[in-house]
C-alpha positions in Angstrom: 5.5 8.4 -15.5 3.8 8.4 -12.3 4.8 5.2 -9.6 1.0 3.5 -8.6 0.9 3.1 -5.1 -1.6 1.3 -3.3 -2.6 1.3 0.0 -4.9 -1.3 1.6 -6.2 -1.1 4.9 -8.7 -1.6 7.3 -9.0 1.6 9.0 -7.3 0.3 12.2 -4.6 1.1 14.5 -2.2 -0.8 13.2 -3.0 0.7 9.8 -2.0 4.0 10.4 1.9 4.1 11.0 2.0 2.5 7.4 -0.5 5.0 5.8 1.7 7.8 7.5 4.9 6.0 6.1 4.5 6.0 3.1 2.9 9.5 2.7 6.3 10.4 4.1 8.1 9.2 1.4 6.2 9.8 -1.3 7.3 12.5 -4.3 6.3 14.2 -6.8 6.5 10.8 -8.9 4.3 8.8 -6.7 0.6 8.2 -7.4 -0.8 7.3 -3.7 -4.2 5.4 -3.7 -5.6 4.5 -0.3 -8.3 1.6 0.1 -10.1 1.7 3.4 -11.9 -2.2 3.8 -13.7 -0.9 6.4 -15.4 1.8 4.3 -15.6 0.3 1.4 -17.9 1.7 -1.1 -17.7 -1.0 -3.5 -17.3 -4.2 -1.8 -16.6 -6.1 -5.9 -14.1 -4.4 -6.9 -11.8 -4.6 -3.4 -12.1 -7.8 -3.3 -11.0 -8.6 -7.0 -8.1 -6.1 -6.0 -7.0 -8.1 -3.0 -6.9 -11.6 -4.9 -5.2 -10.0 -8.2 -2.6 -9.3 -5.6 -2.9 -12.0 -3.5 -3.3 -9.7 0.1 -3.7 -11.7 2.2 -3.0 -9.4 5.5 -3.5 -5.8 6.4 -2.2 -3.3 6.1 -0.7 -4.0 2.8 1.5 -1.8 0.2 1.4 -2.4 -3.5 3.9 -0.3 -6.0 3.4 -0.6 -9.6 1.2 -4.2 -9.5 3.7 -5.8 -7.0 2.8 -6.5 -3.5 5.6 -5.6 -0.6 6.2 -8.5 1.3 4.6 -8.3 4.6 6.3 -10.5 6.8 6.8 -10.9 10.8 8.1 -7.5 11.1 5.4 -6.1 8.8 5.9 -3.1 6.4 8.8 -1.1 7.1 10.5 1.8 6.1 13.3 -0.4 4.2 11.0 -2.5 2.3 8.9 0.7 1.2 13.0 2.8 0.1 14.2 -1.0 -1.5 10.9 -0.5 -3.1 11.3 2.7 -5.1 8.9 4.9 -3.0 10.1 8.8 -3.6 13.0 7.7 -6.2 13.0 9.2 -9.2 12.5 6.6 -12.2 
């Protein structure tokens, strides 16, 4: 069994450091989708993702349907390890 991670982002700056986190944790157990707002293909079904997980900010991480808090100090490498990211089920 595969752990669904989900990345959403808007293709900025600020975006990167988390996209390059978490690709530096991931595993052989980790299924690592990416979704770009700012080249979104279809604008429906991003939408419907952010509000089924209540996003509210970018970037944003979700593992397995559950959205990592993204606080003052944004996503960090903590939350993303406390998380499960590159752990073996």
């Amino acid at each position: 069994m595969k752990r669904k991670i989900e990345i959403f982002t808007a293709g900025c700056p600020v975006c990167a450091p988390v996209i390059e986190m978490v690709k530096s944790l991931t595993c052989e157990n980790c299924d690592v989708q990416i979704y770009n707002l700012a080249e979104q293909s279809d604008p429906e079904a991003y939408v419907d993702k952010l509000k089924e997980y209540k996003i509210t900010s970018l970037p944003s991480v979700v593992i397995n349907g559950k959205a990592i808090p993204n606080s003052e100090e944004g996503i960090t490498m903590e939350k993303l390890v406390a998380a499960g990211i590159g752990q073996a089920f």
